[in-house]
N, C-alpha and C positions, 0 to 999 in steps of 0.2 A: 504494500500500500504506500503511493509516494508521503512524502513528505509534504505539509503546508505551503512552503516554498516552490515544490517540485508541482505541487496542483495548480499554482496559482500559472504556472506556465503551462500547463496543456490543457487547463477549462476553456470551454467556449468563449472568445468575443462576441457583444453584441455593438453592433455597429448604433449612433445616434439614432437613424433612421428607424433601424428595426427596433431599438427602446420606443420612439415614439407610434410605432405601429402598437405593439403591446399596451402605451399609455391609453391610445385612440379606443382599441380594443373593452377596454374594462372601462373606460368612461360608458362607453356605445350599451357594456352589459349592463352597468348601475340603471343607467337611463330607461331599461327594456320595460320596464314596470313605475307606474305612475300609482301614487296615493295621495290618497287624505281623507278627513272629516268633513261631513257635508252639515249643514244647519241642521240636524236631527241628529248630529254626534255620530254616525252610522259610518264607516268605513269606505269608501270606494276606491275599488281594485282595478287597473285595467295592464293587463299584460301584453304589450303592444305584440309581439311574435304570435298570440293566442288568438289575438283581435286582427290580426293578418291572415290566420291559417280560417279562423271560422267565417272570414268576408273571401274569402277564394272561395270556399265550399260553397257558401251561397249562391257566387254567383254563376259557378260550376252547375249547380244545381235548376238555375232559372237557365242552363244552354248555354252559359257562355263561354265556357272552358275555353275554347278555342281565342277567346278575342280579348280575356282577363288574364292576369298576371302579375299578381300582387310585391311588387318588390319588398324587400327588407324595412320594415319603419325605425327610422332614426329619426330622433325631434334632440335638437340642442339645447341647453341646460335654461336657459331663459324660458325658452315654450313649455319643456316641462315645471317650473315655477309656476307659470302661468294658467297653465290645465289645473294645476293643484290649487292654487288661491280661487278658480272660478269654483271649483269644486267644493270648496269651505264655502264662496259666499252661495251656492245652490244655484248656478246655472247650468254646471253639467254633471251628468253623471254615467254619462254612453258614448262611443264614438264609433264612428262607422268610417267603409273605405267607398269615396267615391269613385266608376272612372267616367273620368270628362270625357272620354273618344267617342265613347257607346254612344247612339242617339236617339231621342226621344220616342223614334219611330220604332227600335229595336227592344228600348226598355217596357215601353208602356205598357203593351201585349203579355211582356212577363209578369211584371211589377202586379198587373192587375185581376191576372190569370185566376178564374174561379168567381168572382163578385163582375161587378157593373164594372164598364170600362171607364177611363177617366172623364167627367163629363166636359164639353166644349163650350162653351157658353157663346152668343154670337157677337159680344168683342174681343173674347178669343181666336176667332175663325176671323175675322175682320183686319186682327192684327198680325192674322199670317202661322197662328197656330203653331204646333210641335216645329214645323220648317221653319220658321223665323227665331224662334227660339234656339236649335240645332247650330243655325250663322251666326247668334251671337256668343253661344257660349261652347259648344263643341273645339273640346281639343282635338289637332290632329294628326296626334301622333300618340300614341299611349301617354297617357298622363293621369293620376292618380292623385285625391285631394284626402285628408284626412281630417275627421271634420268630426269637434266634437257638439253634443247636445244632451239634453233635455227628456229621458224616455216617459211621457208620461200620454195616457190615454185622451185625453181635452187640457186645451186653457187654463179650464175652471179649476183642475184638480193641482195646478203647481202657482205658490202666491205669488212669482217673480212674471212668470208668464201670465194669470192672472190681470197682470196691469197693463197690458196690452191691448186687452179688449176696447172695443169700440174706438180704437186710435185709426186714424187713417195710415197709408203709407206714407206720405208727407209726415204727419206727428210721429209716426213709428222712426222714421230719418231723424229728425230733431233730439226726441227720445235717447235713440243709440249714441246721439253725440253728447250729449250731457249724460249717459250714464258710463260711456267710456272718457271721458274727461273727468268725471269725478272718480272713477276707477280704476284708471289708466291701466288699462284694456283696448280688447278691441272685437268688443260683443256686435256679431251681424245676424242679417236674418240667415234663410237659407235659400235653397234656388228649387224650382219645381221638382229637379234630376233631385236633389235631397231628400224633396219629400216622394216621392215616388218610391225612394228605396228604403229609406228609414218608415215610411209606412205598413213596405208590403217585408219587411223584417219585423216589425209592432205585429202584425197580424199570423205570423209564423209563429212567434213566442208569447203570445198572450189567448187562453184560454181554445189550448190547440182542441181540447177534446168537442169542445160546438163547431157546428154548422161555420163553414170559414163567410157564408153570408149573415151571421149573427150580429149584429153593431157592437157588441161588446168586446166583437174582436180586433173591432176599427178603431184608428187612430181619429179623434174630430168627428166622434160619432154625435156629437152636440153644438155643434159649431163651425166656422170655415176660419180660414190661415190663410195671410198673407204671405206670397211668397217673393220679400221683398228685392231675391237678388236675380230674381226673372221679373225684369222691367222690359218692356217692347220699348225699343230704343224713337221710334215714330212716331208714337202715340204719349209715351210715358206712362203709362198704363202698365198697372203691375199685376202678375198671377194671384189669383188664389184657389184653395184647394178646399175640398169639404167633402161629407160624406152624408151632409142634412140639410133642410132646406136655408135657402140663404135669409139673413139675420144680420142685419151690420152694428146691430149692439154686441152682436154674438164673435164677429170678427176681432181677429186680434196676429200676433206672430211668434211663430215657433222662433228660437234663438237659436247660436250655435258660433264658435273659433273653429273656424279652419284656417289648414296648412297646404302649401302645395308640397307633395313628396318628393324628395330628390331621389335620383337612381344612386 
């Protein structure tokens, strides 16, 4: 067995370089799991590698294996602060994997598979419908957002979202600015592609054993959602989403921090 002297000359060097890859390395694994306490003292967990592999099966499962592809989530130490401080003040508690490529025309068919198709309303179809929406916000090249929020069944049942109701998309704009200036944040709505997918994932995990046409398996079985980050650029006219008759005391917007992912 050498001597101390004699090991210290034939251990491996590690080059600067490959120290800072190992540094990168364990930073990347700290960060893989995001925590904290929500307003109800209650824990939340999100294992970002778990929340990668169970939004690939999803959307494997709605057909799309072929055109999804979930890369690695890495978020830098400031976004995970971030995700953790909205989580103590109770704006998020779920986050989901968008992809921007997919197009409205390819999702909705899925998204909405089993129930009523998404309804059209005629200043939706006026303003150019799913295809005008697809030109302004379709990535086109795989691109993937991660996009945290809010899982809750209505409005009415979370007090943050709660305060939304009866706000227009104008006062809901004003709103997000003085609640991220007094927060210093950067709380937005969401875009229809969000709700389409965070809804018809609500409707997989909530009360699987009824009729998937049941309302209690719907997301806004009591009211409609602005979707304030699908604006028709012509019109200025903004989406919304519902699952009950329209009510504009009943209107209000789902929130949510999104990231766009790097490769």
């Amino acid at each position: 067995m050498p001597l101390d002297s004699e090991f210290e000359k034939i251990k491996p060097k590690l080059t600067l370089e490959q120290l800072k890859e190992i540094a990168d390395l364990t930073e990347k694994k700290e960060q893989e799991i995001i925590k904290a306490k929500n307003p109800e003292n209650q824990e939340i967990e999100m294992n970002l590698e778990s929340e990668r592999q169970y939004w690939q099966k999803f959307y494997e499962n709605h057909n799309f294996k072929d055109k999804v592809d979930i890369p690695e989530i890495h978020l830098k130490e400031e976004q995970i602060k971030e995700i953790q401080t909205l989580i103590e003040q109770g704006f998020v508690d779920k986050c989901a994997v968008i992809p921007d490529h997919l197009t409205y025309a390819e999702l909705e068919p899925e998204m909405s598979k089993g129930y009523e198709e998404t309804y059209q309303g005629s200043n939706f179809k006026q303003d150019g419908s799913f295809a005008t929406l697809d030109e302004q916000e379709q990535a086109k090249q795989p691109a993937y957002r991660l996009v945290f929020y809010k899982k809750v069944q209505n409005l009415e049942d979370d007090k943050i979202l709660k305060q939304t109701r009866g706000k227009s998309p104008d006062e809901m704009d004003e709103y997000l600015k003085e609640t991220n200036k007094k927060l210093n944040t950067d709380i937005q709505g969401i875009s229809l592609k969000d709700y389409l997918i965070t809804q018809r994932e609500f409707t997989e995990t909530t009360n699987p054993d009824k009729n998937i046409q049941d309302k209690s398996r719907h997301m806004d079985e009591a009211g409609w959602n602005w979707c304030l980050k699908s604006r028709f650029k012509k019109s200025g006219r903004v989406v919304d989403a519902n699952d009950s008759s329209n009510s504009y005391s009943n209107n209000g917007s789902r929130l949510s921090r999104s990231f766009v992912m790097e490769k």
